[in-house]
N, C-alpha and C positions, 0 to 999 in steps of 0.2 A: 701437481703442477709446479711446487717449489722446487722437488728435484729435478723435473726436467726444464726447468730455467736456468739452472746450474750448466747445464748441459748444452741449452741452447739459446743463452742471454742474449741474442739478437734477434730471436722470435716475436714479432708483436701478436701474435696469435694467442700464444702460453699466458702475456701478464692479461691481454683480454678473459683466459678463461679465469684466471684467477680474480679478476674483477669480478665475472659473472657469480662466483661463488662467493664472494663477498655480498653480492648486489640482494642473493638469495636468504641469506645471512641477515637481510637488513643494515651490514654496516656498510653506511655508507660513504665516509671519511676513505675508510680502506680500499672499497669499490673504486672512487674516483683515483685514488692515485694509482690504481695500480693501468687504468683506463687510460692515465695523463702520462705513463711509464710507455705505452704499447707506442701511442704519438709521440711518444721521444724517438721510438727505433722507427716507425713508419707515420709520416703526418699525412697520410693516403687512405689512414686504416680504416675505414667507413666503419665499422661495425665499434670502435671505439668510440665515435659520437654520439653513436645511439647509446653506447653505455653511458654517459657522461649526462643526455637525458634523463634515462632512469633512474640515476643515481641523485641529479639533484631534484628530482619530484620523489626520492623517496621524502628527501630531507627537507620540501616544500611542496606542497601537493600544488599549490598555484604559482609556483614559480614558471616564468617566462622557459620554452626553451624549446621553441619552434627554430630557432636558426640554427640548433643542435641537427634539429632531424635533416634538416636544409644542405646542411652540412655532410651528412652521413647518405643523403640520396646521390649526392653528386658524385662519393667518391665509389660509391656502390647498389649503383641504381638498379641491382638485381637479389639484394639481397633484402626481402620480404618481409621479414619481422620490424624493418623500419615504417612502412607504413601502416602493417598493425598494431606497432607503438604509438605512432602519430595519430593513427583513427581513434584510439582508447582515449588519447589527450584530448583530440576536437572534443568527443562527446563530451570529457568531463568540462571540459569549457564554452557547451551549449553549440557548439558546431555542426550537429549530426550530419549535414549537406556536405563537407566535406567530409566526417569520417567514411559516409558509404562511398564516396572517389576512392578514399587511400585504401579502402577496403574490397573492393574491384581488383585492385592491383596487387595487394598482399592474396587475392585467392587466383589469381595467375600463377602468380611464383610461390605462393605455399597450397597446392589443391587438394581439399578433403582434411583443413584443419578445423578441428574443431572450434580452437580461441577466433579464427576469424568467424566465423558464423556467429558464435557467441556475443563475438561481438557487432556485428551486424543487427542481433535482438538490441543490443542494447542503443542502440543507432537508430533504429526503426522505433523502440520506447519512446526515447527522448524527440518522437517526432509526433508521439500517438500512433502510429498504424499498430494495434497493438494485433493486428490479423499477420502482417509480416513477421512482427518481432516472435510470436509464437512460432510461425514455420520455422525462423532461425535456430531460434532456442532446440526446437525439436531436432534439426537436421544436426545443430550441434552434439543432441543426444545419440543421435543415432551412429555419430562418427567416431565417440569417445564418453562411454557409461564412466567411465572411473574421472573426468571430469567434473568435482565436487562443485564447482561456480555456475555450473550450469543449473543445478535442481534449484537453488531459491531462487532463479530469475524462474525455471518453467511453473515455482508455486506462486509465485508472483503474477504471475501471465493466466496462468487457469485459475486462480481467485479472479483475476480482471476478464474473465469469459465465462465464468459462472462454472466451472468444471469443478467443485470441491472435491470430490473425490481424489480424482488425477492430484489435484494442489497437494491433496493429506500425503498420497502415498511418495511424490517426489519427496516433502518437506521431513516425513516421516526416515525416509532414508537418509537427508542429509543430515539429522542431528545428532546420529548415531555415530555419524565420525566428526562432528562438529558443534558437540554438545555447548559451546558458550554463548552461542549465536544468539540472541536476545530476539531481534528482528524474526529471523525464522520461525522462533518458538509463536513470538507474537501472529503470524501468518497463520500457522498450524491453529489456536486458539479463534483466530475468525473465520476459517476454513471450516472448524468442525461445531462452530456456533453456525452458520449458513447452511448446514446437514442436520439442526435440532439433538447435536451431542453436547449439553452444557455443562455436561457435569468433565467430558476433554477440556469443552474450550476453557472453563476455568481453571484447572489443571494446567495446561499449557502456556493460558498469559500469566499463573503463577510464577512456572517456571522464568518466565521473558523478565518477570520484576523480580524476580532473583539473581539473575544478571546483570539487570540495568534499571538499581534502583529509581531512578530517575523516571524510567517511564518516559511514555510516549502518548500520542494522539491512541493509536491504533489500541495500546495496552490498554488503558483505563476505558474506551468505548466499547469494544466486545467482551472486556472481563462485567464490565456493568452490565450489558444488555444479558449478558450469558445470567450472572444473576438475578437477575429479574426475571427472570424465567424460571430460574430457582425459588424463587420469592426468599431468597435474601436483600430483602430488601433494604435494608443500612450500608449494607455494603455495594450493592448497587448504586446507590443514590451516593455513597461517596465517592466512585469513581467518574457518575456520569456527571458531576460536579465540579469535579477535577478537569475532566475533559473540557467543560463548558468553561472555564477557568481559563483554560491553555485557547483559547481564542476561537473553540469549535461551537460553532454555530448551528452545526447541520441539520437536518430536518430527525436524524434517527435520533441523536443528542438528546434534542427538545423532545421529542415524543416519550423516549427510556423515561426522561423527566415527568412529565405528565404524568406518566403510568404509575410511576413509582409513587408522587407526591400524593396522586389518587389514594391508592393505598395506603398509605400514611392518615390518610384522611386530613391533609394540609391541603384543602380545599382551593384556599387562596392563593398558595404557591402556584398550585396547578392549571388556575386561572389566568395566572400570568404566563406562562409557561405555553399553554394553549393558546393564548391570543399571539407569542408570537411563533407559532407554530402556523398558524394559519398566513401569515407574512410570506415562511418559508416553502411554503407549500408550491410547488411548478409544477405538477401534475391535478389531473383532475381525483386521481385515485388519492394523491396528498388530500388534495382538499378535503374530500371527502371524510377521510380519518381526523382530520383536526376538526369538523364539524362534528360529529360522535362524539369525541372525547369532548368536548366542547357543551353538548349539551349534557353528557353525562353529568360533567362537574356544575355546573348550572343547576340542577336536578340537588345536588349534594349541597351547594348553597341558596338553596330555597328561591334560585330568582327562576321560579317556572315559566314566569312568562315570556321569559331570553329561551328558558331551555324549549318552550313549546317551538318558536322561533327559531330555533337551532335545527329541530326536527325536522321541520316544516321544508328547512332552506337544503335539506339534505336529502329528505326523500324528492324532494323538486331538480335531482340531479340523471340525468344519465343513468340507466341501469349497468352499466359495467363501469360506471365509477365508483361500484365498493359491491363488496359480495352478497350474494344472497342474504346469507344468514346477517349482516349487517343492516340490510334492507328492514328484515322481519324485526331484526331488532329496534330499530329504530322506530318500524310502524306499532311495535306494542308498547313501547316507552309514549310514545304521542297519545295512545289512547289512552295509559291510565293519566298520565297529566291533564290532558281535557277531559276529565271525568265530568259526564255529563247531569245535569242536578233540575227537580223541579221547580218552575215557579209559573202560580197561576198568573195568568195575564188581568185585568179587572176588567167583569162585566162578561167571562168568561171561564168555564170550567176546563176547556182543554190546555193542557201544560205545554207551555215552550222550554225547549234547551237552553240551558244557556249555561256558558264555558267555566 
């Protein structure tokens, strides 16, 4: 491009591509000027204000610069990749309503692009429909495999629709060419704990805190649950710690907790832990589990007659609010705790039960 600016220094087209290659580059000092050079020979050049966008969201990811795009429709309302620049912007600044408009129109004038579908998932995410943003993500699949931005949103999207399979094999493909990806590895690590592979998923959120010492929600809650399953349980119990630390409250949280603290035989921890599990509980199938765990530890601190009570209030539930073998369990815990004992009545040799 530098030679043929030699050649043809009134082209604003040349210092545009050489912005572009700047823009790609990351530098973006060099990008805008060479952007602000093209608008010196054409201040028409629509495609130069969409660079002068890009350029200051490399260098400010919330910088203003909607009248950039404004700018760049007016002077070339048929060139496409300005609305799916401007759709990419709404979303990141909670727009999704208008990015799927500008995203209408960039698949008029660019049809069977992959980046617009792509990002249409990501439009449709940021809306919840995550039944749309899948089709997108797919269709983006289907128009362009070597599009690497596509596989962590579709692991992202079949972890959110229960596909772990699908989730592994996409996420498994993209670390291969994008091994520093922290997030991804984390994905892959609760992807292959939801499949009962614990001994991957801790493997994999290993890998994620070797990246990103810092960690995240996601890391320390399936590396802890993955453990716990392993019954390492110190290390367990220090991630799912960490997690509850970082302001996670969740029902799976508390429960790793309980399980673990069970184990431990920290009876009392797990009592606290248990009561507010049952808080957290919004299903009857929660409930249910924080009721069992609840009598168990009851059981372990001698207050049998909470745990009898616990039992009582559990089997007094719905039969598909906890499984079978939960059921049974519960009804043979109840009986050796009401172990039944004689005492003669007076004035009377036949024995009553009594609890």
């Amino acid at each position: 491009m530098e030679l043929i600016r030699r050649v043809e220094p009134d082209s604003a087209d040349i210092y545009y591509y050489i912005g572009e290659a700047y823009r790609f580059k990351k530098e973006a000092s060099n990008a805008l000027e060479a952007y602000n050079d093209a608008l010196q020979i054409d201040p028409q050049f629509g495609p130069a204000y969409l660079g002068l966008a890009r350029g200051r969201l490399i260098q400010d990811a919330n910088v203003n610069v909607e009248y950039l795009f404004d700018e760049a429709i007016a002077r070339d309302p048929k060139f496409g990749e300005i609305y799916l620049e401007r759709a990419r912007y709404f979303v990141y600044h909670d727009n999704p309503e208008a990015a799927i408009e500008d995203l209408k129109r960039a698949d008029q004038l660019m049809p069977e692009s992959a980046d617009v579908y792509l990002t249409y998932a990501d439009a449709y995410l940021a809306l919840d429909d995550r039944e749309q943003a899948l089709k997108s993500a797919e269709k983006a699949y289907s128009l362009d495999i070597t599009n690497l931005p596509i596989y962590p949103l579709l692991g992202q999207l079949y972890i959110g629709s229960e596909e772990y399979q699908r989730a592994i094999e996409a996420l498994e493909l993209y670390v291969v060419y994008r091994n520093k990806d922290a997030p991804s590895f984390a994905m892959l690590g609760q992807a292959y704990y939801e499949l009962g592979n614990y001994e991957a998923a801790v493997a994999n959120l290993n890998s994620a805190f070797a990246l990103n010492t810092s960690g995240s929600r996601r890391f320390y809650v399936y590396r802890g649950l993955a453990n716990l399953e392993l019954n390492n349980i110190e290390s367990a119990v220090g991630d799912l710690e960490k997690a509850f630390e970082a302001n996670d409250s969740s029902f799976d949280v508390n429960l790793g907790l309980v399980r673990a603290y069970f184990l431990q035989e920290k009876f009392g921890s797990a009592f606290l832990k248990v009561e507010a599990l049952r808080v957290l509980a919004e299903t009857d199938q929660e409930t249910a589990v924080a009721l069992y765990w609840r009598a168990l530890i009851q059981e372990k601190r001698g207050e049998k007659q909470d745990a009898t009570k616990t039992w009582q209030e559990l089997l007094a539930m719905d039969l598909d609010a906890m499984t079978g073998e939960m059921r049974l369990e519960a009804e043979q815990h109840l009986r050796e705790v009401v172990t039944p004992t004689n005492t003669p009545r007076p004035g009377t040799s036949t024995p009553t039960k009594k609890p």
